[in-house]
KOLPANU-234222 format. One line per 3 residues: for each residue x, y, z of C-alpha. Coordinates in nm, 4 decimals. Layout:
REM KOLPANU-234222
X Y Z  ...
***
This chain:
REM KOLPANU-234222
10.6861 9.9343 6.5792  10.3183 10.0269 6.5389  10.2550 10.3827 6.4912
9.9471 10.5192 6.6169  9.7754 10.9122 6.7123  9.8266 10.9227 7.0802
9.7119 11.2486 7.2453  9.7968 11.3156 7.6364  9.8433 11.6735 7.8150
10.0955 11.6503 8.0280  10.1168 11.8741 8.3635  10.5101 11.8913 8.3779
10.7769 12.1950 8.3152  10.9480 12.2295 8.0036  11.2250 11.9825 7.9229
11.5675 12.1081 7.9969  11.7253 11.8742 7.7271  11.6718 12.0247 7.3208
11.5142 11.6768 7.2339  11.1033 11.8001 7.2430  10.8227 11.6224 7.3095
10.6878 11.3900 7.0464  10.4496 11.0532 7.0172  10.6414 10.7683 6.8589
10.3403 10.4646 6.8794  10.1448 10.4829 7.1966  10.4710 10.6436 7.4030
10.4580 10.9555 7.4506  10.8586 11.0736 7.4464  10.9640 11.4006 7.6447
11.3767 11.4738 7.6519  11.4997 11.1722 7.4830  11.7283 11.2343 7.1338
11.6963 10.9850 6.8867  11.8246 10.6826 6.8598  12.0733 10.5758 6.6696
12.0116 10.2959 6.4479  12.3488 10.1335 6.6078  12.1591 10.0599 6.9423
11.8632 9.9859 6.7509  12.0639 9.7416 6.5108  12.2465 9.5620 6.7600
11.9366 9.5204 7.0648  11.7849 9.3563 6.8191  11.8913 8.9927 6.9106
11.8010 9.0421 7.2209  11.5053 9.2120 7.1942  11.4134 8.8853 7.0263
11.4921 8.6541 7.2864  11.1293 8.5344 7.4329  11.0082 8.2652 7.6864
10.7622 8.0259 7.7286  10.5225 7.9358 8.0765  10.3428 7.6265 8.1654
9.9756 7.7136 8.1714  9.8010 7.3469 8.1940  9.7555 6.9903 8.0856
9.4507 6.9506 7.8216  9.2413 6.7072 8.0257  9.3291 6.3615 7.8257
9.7510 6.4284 7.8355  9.7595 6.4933 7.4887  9.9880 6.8039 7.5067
9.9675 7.1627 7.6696  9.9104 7.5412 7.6930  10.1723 7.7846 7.7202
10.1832 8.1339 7.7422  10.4374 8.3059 7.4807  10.5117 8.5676 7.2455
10.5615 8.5600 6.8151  10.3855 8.8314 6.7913  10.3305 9.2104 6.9682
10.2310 9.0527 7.2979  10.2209 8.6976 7.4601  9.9386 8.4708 7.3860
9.8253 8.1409 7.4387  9.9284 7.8234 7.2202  9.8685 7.4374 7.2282
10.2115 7.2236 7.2194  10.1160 6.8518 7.1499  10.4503 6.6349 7.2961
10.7994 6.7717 7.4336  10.9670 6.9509 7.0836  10.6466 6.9974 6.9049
10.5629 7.2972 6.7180  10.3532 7.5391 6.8906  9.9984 7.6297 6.7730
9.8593 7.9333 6.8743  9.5194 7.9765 6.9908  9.4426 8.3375 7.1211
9.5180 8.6464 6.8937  9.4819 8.9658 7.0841  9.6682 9.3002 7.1166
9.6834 9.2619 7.4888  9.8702 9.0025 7.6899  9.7625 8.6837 7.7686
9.9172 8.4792 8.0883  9.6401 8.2430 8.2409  9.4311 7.9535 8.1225
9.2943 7.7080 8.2520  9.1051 7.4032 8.1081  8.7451 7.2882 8.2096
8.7587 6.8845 8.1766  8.3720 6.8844 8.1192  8.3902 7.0875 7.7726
8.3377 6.9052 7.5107  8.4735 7.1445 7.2516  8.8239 7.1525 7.4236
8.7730 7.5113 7.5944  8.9207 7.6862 7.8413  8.9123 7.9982 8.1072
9.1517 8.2645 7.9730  9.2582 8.5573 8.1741  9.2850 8.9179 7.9942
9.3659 9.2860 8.1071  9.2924 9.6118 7.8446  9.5695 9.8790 7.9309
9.7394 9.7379 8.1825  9.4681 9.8646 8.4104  9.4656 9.4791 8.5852
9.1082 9.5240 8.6108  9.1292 9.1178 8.4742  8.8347 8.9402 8.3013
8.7923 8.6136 8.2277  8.7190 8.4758 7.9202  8.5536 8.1238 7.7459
8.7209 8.0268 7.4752  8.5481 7.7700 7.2529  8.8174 7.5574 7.0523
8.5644 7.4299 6.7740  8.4532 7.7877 6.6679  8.7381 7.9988 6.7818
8.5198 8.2239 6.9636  8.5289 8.3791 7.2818  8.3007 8.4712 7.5273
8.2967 8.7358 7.8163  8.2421 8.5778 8.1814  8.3000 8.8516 8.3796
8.1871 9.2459 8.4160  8.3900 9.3602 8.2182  8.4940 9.6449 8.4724
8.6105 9.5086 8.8191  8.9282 9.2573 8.9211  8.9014 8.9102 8.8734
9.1702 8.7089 9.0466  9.2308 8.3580 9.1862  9.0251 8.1502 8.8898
9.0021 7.7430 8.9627  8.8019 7.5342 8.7612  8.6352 7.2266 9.0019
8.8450 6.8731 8.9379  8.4944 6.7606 8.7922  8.4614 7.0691 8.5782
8.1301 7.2469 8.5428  8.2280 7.4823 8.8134  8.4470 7.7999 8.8140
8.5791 7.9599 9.1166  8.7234 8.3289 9.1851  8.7313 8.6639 9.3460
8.5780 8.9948 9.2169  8.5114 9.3363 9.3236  8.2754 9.3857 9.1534
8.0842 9.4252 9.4452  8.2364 9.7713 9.5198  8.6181 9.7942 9.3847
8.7607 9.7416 9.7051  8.6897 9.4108 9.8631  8.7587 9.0585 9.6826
8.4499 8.8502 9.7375  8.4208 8.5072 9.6496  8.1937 8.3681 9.3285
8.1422 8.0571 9.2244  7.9699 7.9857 8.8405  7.8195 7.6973 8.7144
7.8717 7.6573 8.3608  8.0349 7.9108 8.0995  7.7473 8.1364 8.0420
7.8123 8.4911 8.0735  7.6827 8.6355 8.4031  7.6238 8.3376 8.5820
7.8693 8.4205 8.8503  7.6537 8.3698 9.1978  7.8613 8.5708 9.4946
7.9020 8.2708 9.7507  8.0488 8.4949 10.0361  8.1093 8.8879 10.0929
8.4236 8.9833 10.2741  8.6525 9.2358 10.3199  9.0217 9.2678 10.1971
9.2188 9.0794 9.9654  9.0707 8.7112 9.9872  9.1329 8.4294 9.7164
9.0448 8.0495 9.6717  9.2853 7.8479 9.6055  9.1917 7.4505 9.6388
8.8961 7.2565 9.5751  8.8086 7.0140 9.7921  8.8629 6.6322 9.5840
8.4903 6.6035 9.6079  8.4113 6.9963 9.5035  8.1627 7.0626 9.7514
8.4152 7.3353 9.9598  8.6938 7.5494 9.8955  9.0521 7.6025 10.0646
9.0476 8.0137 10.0451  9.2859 8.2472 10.1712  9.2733 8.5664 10.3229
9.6276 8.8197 10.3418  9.6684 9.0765 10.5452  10.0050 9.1680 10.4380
10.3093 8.9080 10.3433  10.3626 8.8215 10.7002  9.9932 8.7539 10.7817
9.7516 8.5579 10.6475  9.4782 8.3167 10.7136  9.3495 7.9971 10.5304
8.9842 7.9277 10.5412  8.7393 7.6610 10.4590  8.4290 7.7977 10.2274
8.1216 7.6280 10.2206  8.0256 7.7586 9.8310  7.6120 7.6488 9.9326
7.5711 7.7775 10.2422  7.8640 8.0514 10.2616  8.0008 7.9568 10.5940
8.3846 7.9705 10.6893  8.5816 7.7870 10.8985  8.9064 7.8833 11.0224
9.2017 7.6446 10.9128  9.4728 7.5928 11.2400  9.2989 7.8929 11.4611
9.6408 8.0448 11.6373  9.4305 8.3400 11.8459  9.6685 8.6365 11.8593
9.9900 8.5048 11.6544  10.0380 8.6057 11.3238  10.1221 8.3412 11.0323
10.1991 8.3598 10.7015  10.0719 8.0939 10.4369  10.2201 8.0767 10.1415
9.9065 8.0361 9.7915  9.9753 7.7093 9.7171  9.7927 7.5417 9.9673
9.6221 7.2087 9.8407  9.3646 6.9425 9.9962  9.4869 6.6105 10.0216
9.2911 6.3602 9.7830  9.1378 6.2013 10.0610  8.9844 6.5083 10.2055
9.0931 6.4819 10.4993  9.3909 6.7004 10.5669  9.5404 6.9606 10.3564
9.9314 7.0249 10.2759  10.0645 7.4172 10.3228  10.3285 7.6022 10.4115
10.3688 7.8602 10.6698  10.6109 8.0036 10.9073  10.4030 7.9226 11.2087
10.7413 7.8500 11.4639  10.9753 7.9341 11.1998  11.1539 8.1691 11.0461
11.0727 8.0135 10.6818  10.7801 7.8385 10.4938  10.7904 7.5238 10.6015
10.5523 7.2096 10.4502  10.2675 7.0990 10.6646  10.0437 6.8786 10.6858
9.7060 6.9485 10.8692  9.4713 6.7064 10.9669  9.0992 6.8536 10.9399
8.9598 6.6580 11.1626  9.2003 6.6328 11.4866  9.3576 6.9730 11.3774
9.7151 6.7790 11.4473  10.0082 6.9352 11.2357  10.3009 6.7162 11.0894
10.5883 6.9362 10.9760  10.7566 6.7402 10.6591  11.0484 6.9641 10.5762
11.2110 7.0454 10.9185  11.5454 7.0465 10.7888  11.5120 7.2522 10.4947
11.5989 7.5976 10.6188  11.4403 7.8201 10.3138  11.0931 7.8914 10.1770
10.9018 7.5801 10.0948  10.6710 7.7287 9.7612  10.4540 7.5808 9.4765
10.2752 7.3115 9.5987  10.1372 7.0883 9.4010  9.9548 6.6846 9.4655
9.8624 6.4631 9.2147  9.5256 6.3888 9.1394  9.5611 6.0294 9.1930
9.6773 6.1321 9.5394  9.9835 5.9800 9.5308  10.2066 6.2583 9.4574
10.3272 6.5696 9.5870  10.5510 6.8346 9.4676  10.6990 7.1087 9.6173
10.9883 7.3672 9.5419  11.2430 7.5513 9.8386  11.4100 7.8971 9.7734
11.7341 7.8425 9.7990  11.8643 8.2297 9.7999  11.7091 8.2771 9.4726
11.7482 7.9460 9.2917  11.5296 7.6816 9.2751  11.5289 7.3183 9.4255
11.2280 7.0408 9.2967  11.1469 6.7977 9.5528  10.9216 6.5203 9.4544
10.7773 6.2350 9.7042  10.5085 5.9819 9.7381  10.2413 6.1056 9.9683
10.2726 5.7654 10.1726  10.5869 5.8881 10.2825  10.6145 6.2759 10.2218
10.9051 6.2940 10.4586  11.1169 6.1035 10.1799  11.1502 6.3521 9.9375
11.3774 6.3230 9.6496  11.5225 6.6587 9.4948  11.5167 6.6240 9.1138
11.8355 6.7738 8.9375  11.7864 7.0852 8.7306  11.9610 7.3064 8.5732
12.0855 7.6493 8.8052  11.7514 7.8896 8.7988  11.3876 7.9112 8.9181
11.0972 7.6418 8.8864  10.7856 7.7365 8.9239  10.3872 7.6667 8.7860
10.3904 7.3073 8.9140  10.1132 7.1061 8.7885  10.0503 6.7321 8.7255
9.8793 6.6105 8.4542  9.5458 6.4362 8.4957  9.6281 6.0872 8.4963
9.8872 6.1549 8.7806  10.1805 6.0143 8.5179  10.3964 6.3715 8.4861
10.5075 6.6872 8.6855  10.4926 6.9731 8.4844  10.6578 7.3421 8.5538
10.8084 7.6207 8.4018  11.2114 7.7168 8.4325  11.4014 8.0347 8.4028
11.7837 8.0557 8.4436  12.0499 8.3054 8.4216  12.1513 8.1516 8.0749
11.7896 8.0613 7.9298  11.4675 8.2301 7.9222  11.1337 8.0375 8.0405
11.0672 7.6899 7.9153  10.8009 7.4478 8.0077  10.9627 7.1116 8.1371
10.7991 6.8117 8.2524  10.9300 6.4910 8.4846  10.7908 6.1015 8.4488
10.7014 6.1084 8.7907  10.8325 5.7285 8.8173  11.1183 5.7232 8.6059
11.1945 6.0828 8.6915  11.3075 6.1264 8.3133  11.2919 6.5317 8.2318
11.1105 6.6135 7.9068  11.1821 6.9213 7.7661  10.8587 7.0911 7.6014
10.9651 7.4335 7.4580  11.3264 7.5619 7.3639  11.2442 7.9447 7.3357
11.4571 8.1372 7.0913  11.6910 8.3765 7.2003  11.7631 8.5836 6.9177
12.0320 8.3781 6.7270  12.2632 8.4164 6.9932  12.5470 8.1854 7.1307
12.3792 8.1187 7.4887  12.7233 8.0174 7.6065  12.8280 8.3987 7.5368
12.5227 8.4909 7.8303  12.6697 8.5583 8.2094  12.5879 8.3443 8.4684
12.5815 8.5475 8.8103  12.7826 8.4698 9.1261  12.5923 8.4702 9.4557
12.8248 8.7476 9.6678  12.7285 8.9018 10.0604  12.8563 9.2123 10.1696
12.8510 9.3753 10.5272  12.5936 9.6680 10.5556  12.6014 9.9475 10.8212
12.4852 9.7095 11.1660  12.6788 9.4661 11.0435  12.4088 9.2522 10.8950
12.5106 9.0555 10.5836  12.3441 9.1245 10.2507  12.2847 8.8741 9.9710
12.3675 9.0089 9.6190  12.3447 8.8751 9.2384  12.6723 8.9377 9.0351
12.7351 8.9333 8.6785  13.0599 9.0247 8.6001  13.1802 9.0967 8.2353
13.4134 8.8350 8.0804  13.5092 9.0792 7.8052  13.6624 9.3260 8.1103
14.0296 9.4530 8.0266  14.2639 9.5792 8.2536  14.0250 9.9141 8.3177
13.7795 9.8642 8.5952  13.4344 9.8236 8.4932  13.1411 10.0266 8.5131
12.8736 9.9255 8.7263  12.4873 9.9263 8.7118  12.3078 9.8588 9.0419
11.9852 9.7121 8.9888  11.7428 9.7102 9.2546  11.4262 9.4656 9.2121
11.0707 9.5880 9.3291  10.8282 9.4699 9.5982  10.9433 9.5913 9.8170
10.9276 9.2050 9.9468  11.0603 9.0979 9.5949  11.3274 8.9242 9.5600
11.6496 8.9181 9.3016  11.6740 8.5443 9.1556  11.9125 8.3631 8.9058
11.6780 8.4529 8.6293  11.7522 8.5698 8.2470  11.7203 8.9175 8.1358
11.7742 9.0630 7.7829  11.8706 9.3669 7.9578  12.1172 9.2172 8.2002
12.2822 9.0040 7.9348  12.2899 9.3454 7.6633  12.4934 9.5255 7.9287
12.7285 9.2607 8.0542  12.8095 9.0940 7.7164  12.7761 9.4016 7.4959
12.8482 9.6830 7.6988  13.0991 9.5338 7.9571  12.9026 9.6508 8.2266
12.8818 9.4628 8.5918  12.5569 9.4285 8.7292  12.4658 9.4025 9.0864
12.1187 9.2820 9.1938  12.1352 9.3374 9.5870  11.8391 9.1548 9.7963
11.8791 9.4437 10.0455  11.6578 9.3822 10.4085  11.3219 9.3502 10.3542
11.3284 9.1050 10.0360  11.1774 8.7667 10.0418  11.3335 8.4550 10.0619
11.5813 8.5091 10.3864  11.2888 8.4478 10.6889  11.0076 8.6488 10.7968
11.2295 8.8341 11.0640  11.4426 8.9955 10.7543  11.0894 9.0490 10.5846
11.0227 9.2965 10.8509  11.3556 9.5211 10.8601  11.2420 9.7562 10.6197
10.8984 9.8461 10.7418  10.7425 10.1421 10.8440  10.9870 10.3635 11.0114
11.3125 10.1413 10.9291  11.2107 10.2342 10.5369  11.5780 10.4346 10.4752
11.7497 10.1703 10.6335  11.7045 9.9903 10.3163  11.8816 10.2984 10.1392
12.1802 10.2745 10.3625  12.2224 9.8758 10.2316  12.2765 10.0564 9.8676
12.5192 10.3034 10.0469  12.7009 9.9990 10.1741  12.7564 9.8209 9.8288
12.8530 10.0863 9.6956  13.1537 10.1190 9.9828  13.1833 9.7004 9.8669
13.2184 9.7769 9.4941  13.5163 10.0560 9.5840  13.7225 9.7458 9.7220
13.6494 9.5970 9.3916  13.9589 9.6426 9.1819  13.7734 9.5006 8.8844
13.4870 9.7513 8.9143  13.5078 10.1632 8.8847  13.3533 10.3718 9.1852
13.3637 10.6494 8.9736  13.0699 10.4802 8.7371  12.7732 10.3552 8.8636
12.4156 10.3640 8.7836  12.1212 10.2568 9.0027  11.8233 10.1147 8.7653
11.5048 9.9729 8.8914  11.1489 9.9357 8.8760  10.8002 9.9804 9.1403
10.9642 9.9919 9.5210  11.3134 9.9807 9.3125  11.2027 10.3153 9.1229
11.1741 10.4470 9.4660  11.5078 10.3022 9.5511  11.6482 10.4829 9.2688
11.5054 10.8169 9.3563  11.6300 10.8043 9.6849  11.9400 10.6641 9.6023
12.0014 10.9418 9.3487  11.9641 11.2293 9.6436  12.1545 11.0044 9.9091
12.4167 10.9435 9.7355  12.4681 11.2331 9.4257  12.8228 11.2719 9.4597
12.8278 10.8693 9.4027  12.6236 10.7995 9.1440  12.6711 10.9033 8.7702
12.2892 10.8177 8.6667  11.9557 10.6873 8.6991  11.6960 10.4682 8.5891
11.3180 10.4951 8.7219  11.0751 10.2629 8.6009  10.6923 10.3130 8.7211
10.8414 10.4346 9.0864  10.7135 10.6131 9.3673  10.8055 10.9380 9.4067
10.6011 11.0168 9.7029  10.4573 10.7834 9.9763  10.2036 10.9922 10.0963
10.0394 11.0172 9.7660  10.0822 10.6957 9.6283  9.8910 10.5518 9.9200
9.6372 10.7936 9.8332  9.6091 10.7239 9.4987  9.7082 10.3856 9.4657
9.3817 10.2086 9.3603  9.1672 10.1356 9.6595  9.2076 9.7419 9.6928
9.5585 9.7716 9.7908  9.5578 10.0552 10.0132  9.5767 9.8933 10.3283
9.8109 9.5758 10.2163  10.0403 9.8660 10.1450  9.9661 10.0643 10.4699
10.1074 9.7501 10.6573  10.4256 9.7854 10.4804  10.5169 10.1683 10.4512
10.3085 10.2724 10.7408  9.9814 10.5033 10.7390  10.0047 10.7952 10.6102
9.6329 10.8962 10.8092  9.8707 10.9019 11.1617  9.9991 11.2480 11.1258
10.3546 11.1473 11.3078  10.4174 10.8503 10.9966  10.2307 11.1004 10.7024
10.5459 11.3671 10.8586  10.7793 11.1049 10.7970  10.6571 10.9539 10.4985
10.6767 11.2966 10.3158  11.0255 11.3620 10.4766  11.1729 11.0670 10.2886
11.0228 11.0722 9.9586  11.1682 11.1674 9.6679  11.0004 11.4640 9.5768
11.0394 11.6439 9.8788  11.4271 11.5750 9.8219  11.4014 11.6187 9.4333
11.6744 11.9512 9.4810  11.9682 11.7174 9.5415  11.9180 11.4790 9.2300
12.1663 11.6904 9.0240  12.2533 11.3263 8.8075  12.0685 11.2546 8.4354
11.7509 11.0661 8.5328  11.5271 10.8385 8.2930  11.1876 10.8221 8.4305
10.9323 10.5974 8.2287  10.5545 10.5010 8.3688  10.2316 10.3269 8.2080
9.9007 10.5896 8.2408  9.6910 10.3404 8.2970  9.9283 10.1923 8.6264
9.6580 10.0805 8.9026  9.9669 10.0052 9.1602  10.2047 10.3694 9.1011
9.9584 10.5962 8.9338  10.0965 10.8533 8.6462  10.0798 11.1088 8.8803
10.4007 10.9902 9.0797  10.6249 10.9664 8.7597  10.4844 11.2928 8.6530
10.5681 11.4653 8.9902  10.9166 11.3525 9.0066  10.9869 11.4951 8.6510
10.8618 11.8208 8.7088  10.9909 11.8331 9.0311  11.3783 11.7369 8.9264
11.3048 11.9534 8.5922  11.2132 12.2594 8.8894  11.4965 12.2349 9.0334
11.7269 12.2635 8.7213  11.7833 11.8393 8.6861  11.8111 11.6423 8.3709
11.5178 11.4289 8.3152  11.4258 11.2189 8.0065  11.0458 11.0916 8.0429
10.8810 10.7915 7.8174  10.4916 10.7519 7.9325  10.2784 10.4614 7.7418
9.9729 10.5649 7.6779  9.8303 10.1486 7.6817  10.0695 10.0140 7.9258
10.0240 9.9521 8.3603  10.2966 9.8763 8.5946  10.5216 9.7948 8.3732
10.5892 9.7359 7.9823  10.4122 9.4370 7.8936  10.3797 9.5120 7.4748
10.7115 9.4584 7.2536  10.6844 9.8011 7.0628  10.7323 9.9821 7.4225
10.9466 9.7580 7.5713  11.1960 9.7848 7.2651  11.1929 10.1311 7.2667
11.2114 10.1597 7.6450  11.4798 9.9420 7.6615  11.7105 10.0662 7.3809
11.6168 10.4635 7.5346  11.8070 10.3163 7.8578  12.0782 10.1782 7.6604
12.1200 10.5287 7.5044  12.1073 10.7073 7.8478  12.3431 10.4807 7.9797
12.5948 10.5201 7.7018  12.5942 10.8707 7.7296  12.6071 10.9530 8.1432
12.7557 10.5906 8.2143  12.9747 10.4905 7.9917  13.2479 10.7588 7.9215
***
């Protein structure tokens, strides 16, 4: 752990726990004893577990880029064939997730993506492989998103604000010199390209409005026109990202739930405007699209409740897809290689972190690139979750994750509810350190409930929670916790709510609905208030949130808003509470965490804070992570556990 002078004034009331405030690295610690090296000792292993995530093909098939972690934070390497040692190629103190080759360099380079702070105010990068350098492409001060580089190279394509923080224009560049970005088309809102067109002379953007409406778009890069893709005047649609062109140029592939409750594959011919739906009998959200460049290929994944199925077909007859055995968990990042030969993609499963796999696309032989370590521990010893439903208050049936402790005894177990963010997230058969620590170690159950409003069940479930139906998701908690007192393997009397974003505000309001249930709780970067997190909240997602929770500017919805938050009800949270936030969060600013802990503290609550002084939304560096995670372990020992 690095240890560093970190200086931050803190508005808040005086802790009510004899642990003072202190700076251990960058986290500033308020409440929280000391850890024992037992919990330190033991987290280790799984602190050390790490993954690894498909970035791209180099251009000629000789191997690949990957995002992972040796080091403080994850960074990009170079793996040449499925097995091979990985090289690493970037060496920064922030974290590194995106790159993308350009086929045209001749020194091997690529477009890397980088955030300082965890602001997410994203640059992009060159990175020259003979010299090692790197070069700055953007501002350095607005967000970058969306990056493609043209199929011919020479051409980069991506949305800034630099124009004025708020709206997401579209840029195109020509070359890697710094500042040649050219703004192609001003717009308003939260646009993105995603497709070239096989010829590069347009681009396949899209434009959401929220997760149930957006709009696809063709964009003229010369003369900055758009075109609307499948015009439906006065019906909303939702498209999923992964939109492609066919190689032809004539049509495009997408999904959407135009006539349907889930995304289903499409494809749209751009000349007659006729539609072909190609998956009309699978009933769950067609994602991660992906056609070959040849043309001759297309891949696609479906949602199956959280799991993952990989369909592969020939375009000739995309109706014919074949579904490609994997093991149980979630594949995503599908990309083919250059010469068309091999599907590539990233999977993540209960019992094994990230790895990058790839499939012959006509043998259909798997190839497994990267076998991520996982601290020296037996992987058969991880929990693999059941998929459970339980009946909430109108009778609606909600989908739930369960890991269940082998190493339970005759006493009931205790019981951690975790509750995933969004709030259109959605739990999936993924791994977690965490998870695994407190089922295998700890002989805790875990619960992951995909309580109405989480993706991955059909738009109408999407739309259950918003606005003025927001507590209804809190009465879906209410009801698993009357399912886990029917449980006689699990203990009523001991349960914890932990989660993180919209499932920090979950917690919050959990811990006030339901004090006399609940022994504890964990609040990771929530909100505490609505009304001031959508003031606050930096100014490019205002209104994409404003769809979801309502606007607080309509005096009748700010009333309600404020009635329902947590800090209005911060009096009944008499449980322990662990609150921990990133300063520099662009999505749940400081100010919410900091609220909430003076506001509990006020009203004569246990808090323990942890802020990072150089983290975001989240805990993306290992020093804070391993700290934040064994401080939870701690707090759940003591006001869990006994």
């Amino acid at each position: 752990m690095r240890f560093a002078s970190a200086f931050l004034v803190l508005l808040l009331a005086p802790s009510t726990t004899d642990a003072p405030r202190h700076e251990i690295g960058n986290l500033v610690v308020d409440g929280v004893p000391e850890i024992p090296r037992r919990i330190v000792d033991r987290l280790n292993q799984y602190l050390n577990t790490r993954g690894a995530t498909l970035l791209d093909w180099e251009p000629d098939g000789s191997g690949i880029l990957i995002s992972t972690r040796f080091g403080d934070t994850p960074q990009i390497h170079r793996v040449a064939a499925p097995g091979a040692d990985r090289q690493q190629l970037t060496f920064f103190r922030e974290p590194v997730f995106f790159a993308r080759f350009d086929p045209k360099s001749k020194s091997g380079g690529f477009v890397f993506q980088m955030d300082t702070g965890g602001g997410e105010f994203y640059q992009y990068y060159w990175l020259d492989r003979q010299t090692g350098k790197h070069t700055l492409l953007t501002d350095g001060k607005s967000r970058n998103q969306g990056l493609l580089v043209a199929h011919g190279g020479g051409k980069l394509a991506f949305a800034s604000t630099a124009r004025n923080r708020t709206d997401f224009d579209l840029y195109v560049m020509t070359g890697t010199a710094p500042g040649g970005a050219k703004l192609v088309k001003e717009v308003r809102g939260d646009w993105n390209p995603i497709d070239w067109s096989p010829d590069d002379s347009k681009l396949l953007v899209r434009h959401e409005i929220s997760i149930n409406e957006s709009y696809l778009h063709l964009l003229d890069p010369q003369s900055g026109e758009l075109k609307d893709v499948n015009p439906l005047p006065g019906k909303k649609v939702s498209y999923d990202g992964s939109a492609v062109f066919a190689r032809s140029g004539d049509a495009l592939y997408y999904s959407s739930d135009e006539d349907s409750e889930f995304l289903r594959l499409t494809r749209y011919d751009l000349k007659t405007g006729k539609k072909q739906v190609l998956t009309p009998k699978i009933n769950w959200d067609v994602l991660n699209l992906a056609v070959s460049l040849d043309g001759k290929w297309l891949a696609f994944t479906a949602n199956e409740g959280g799991t993952s199925a990989l369909y592969l077909a020939e375009t000739a007859h995309p109706q014919q897809a074949r579904r490609v055995e994997l093991p149980k968990g979630v594949a995503f990042g599908l990309r083919f290689d250059r010469q068309s030969h091999r599907l590539g993609f990233t999977l993540n499963g209960p019992q094994s972190p990230s790895d990058v796999y790839s499939i012959d696309v006509r043998t259909r032989k798997l190839s497994r690139w990267t076998t991520s370590e996982i601290g020296g521990l037996n992987p058969d010893s991880f929990v693999s979750p059941d998929l459970i439903q339980y009946k909430t208050f109108d009778g609606r049936m909600i989908p739930a994750w369960y890991y269940h402790p082998r190493s339970a005894g005759a006493k009931p177990a205790p019981v951690v509810v975790l509750i995933h963010g969004g709030p259109e997230g959605q739990a999936e058969a993924t791994f977690s350190s965490q998870v695994q620590y407190l089922v295998v170690e700890l002989g805790v159950a875990v619960l992951e409930p995909n309580v109405r409003g989480s993706s991955g069940y059909g738009k109408s479930y999407l739309l259950l929670d918003n606005g003025f139906a927001r507590e209804d998701t809190i009465k879906d908690i209410g009801s698993l916790l009357d399912w886990v007192a029917t449980r006689p393997e699990l203990d009523k009397g001991r349960v914890a709510v932990l989660g993180g974003s919209y499932g920090g505000f979950m917690v919050l309001s959990s811990m006030f609905h339901f004090n006399d249930r609940l022994r504890c709780g964990i609040d990771v970067v929530g909100i505490s208030n609505f009304v001031s997190f959508l003031e606050h909240t930096e100014s490019y997602r205002r209104d994409l949130r404003r769809v979801e929770y309502g606007d607080e500017r309509d005096p009748k919805m700010r009333a309600f808003l404020q009635s329902i938050s947590p800090t209005t009800n911060a009096a009944k949270i008499k449980r322990p509470l662990l609150v921990a936030q990133g300063k520099n969060d662009p999505r749940v600013p400081a100010s919410e965490a900091e609220q909430i802990v003076k506001s509990v503290r006020g009203a004569g609550g246990r808090v323990w804070y942890v802020l990072a002084t150089d983290e975001g939304h989240g805990y993306r560096k290992k020093a804070n992570s391993d700290y934040l995670l064994a401080a939870s372990m701690l707090f759940l020992e003591q006001n869990l556990l006994p």
